[in-house]
C-alpha positions as CSV (number, residue, x, y, z in Angstrom):
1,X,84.9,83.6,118.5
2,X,83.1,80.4,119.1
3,X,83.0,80.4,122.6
4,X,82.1,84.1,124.5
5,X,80.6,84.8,127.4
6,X,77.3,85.7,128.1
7,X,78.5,89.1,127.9
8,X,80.7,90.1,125.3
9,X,82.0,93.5,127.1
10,X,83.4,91.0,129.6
11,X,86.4,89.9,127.5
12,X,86.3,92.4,125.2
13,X,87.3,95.8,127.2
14,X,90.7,96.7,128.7
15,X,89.8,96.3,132.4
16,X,87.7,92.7,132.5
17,X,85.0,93.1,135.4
18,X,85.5,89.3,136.4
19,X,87.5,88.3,139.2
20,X,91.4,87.0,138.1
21,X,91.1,83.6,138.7
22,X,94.4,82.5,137.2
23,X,95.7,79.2,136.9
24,X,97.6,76.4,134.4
25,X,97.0,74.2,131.4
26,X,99.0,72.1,129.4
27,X,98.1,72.7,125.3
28,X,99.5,71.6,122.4
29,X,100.8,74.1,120.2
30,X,103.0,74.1,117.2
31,X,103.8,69.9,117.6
32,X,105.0,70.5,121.2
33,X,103.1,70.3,124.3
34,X,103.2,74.3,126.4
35,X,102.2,75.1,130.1
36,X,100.3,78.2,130.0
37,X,98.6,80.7,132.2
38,X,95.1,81.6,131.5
39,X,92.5,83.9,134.1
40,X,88.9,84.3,134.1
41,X,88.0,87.6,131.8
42,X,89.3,86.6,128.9
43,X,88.3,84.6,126.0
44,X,88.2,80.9,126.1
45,X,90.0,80.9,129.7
46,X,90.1,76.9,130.4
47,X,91.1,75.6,126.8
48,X,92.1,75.8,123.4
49,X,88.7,76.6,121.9
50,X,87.5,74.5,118.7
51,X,87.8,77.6,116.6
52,X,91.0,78.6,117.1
53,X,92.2,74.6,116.6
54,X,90.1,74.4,113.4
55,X,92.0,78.4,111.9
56,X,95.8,76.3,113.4
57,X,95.2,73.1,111.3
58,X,93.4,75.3,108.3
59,X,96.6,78.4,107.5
60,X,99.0,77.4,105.2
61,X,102.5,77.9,106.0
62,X,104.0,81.1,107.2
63,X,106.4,82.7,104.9
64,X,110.1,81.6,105.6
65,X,113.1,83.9,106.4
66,X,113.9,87.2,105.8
67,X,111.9,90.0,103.4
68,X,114.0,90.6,100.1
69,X,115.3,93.5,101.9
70,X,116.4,91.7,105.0
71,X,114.1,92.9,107.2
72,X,112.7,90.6,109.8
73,X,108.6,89.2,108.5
74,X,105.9,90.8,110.6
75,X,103.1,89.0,112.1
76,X,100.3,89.7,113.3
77,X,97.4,87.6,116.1
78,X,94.7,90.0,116.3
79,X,92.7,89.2,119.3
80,X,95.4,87.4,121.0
81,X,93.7,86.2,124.6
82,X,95.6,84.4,126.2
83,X,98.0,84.0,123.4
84,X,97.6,80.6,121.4
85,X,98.1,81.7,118.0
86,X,100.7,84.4,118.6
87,X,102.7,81.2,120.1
88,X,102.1,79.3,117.8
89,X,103.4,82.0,115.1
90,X,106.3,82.6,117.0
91,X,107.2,78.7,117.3
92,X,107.1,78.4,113.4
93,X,108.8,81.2,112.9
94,X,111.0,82.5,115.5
95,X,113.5,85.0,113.7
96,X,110.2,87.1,112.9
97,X,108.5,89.5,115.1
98,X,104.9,88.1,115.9
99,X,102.4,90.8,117.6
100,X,99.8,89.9,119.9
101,X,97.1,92.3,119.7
102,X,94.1,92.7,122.6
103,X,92.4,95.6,123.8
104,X,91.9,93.1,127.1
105,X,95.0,94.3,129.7
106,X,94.8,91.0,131.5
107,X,94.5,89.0,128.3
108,X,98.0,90.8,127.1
109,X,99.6,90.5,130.4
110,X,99.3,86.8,130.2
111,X,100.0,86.6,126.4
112,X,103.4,88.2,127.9
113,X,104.1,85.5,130.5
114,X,103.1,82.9,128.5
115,X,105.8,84.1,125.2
116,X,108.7,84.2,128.3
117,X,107.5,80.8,129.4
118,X,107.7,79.4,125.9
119,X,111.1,81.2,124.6
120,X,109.6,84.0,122.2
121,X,111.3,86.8,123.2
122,X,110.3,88.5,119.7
123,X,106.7,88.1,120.6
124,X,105.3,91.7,121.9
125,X,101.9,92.0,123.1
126,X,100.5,95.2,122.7
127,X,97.3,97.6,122.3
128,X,96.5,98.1,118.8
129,X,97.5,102.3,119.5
130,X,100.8,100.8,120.2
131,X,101.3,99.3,116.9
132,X,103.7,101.5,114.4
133,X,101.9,103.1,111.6
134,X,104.5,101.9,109.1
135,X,104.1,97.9,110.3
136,X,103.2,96.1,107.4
137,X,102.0,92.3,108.2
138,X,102.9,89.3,105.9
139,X,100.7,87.4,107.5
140,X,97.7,87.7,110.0
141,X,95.6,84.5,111.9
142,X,92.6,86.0,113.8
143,X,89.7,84.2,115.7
144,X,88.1,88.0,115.6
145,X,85.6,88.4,118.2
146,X,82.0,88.4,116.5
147,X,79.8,89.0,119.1
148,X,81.1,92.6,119.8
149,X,78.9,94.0,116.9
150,X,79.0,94.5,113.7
151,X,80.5,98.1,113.6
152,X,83.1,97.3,116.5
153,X,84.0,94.1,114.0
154,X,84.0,96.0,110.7
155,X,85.9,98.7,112.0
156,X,88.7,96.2,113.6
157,X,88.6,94.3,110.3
158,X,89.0,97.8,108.2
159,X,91.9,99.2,110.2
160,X,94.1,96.2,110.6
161,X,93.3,93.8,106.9
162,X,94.6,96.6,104.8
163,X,97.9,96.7,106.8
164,X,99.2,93.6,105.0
165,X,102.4,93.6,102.7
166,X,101.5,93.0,98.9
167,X,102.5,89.2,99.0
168,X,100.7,88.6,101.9
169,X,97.5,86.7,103.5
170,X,95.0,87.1,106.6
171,X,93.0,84.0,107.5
172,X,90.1,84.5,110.1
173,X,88.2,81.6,111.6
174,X,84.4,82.3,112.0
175,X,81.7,80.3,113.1
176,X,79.1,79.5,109.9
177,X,76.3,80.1,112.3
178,X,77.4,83.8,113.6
179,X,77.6,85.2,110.7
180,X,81.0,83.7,108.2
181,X,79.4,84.0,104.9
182,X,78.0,87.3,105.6
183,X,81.1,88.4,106.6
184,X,82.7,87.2,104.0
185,X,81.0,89.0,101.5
186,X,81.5,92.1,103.3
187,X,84.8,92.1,103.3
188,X,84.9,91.6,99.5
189,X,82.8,94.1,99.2
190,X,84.2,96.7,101.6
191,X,87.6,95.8,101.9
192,X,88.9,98.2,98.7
193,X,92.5,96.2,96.9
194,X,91.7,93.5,99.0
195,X,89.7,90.0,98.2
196,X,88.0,87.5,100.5
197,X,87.8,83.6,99.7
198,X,86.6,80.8,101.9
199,X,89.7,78.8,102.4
200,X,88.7,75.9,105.1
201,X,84.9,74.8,106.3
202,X,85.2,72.4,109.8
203,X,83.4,71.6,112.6
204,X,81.0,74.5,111.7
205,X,83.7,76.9,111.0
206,X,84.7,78.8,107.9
207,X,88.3,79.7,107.6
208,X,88.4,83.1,105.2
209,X,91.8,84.0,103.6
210,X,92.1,87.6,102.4
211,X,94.9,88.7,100.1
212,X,95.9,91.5,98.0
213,X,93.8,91.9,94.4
214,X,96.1,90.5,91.3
């Protein structure tokens, strides 16, 4: 993420030490403009960072409608904050079911009140432990949070990339300077049926899209 705190345990963890200091903004998500609730403790509290607005203008469109069996798409925001991408996921495409995943309470809590607010009642924010085993994504956007290490990164990237269904594509928006080519080429490297490409460079970002091998 592009725009952490001096502290990176101080968004990152389920019980944020920082006061809640909540309060409104108006953002522009998905072509229309949203009220939202954000709070001190989370990531990117008083705005739409640049990263997150580079990865929205960078992903290519969701896919459309039901799986060939019927079944409702999943989606999947991982490292939700506040919410901006989940909404934005569940604007595009509201007959799937988007998740919002945080490890951040207060982060998921607003991610909640701000899906009611806009209308997306099939948007659930939730801890990744309460994800189903069997969930398989079709798509996943994710402004990951660098600066909590490499191992805390790898390990979030290895349990949730794999998870996506055989059509389907993960884009993750990373700052050149922390790290994006690096990362990159871990991921194809580590990431076993699974390949990494840079899809978008902006503004000092790299957008990576990861997909299935063949």
């Amino acid at each position: 993420m592009d725009e952490p705190p001096a502290e990176p345990q101080h968004y990152f963890t389920a019980q944020p030490a920082a006061p809640e200091e909540r309060r409104r903004i108006t953002v522009r998500l998905a072509g229309r403009e949203l009220d939202v609730e954000v709070a001190s403790g989370i990531f990117s509290p008083g705005r739409l960072d640049l990263g997150t607005q580079v990865l929205l203008r960078s992903v290519p469109p969701l896919p459309d409608g039901p799986r060939a069996d019927g079944t409702a798409r999943q989606l999947l925001d991982l490292g939700c904050g506040w919410g901006p991408v989940a909404l934005t996921q569940a604007a595009q495409r509201p007959e799937a079911d988007v998740w919002a995943l945080d490890v951040n309470e207060r982060a998921l809590d607003l991610t909640r009140r701000n899906a009611v607010a806009a209308g997306a009642p099939r948007l659930r924010a939730a801890r990744p432990d309460d994800v189903p085993d069997d969930v398989r994504f079709d798509a996943i956007w994710s402004n990951p949070p660098i600066r909590v290490g490499k191992a805390a990164l790898h390990a979030m990237l290895e349990r949730w990339l794999p998870r996506l269904t055989p059509d389907g594509a993960a884009h993750l928006v990373v700052q050149r300077n922390l790290g994006a080519d690096s990362l990159q080429a871990w991921a194809d490297d580590r990431l076993e049926g699974l390949t990494t490409a840079r899809a978008a460079s902006a503004k000092g970002f790299r957008v990576l899209e990861v997909r299935r091998d063949g």
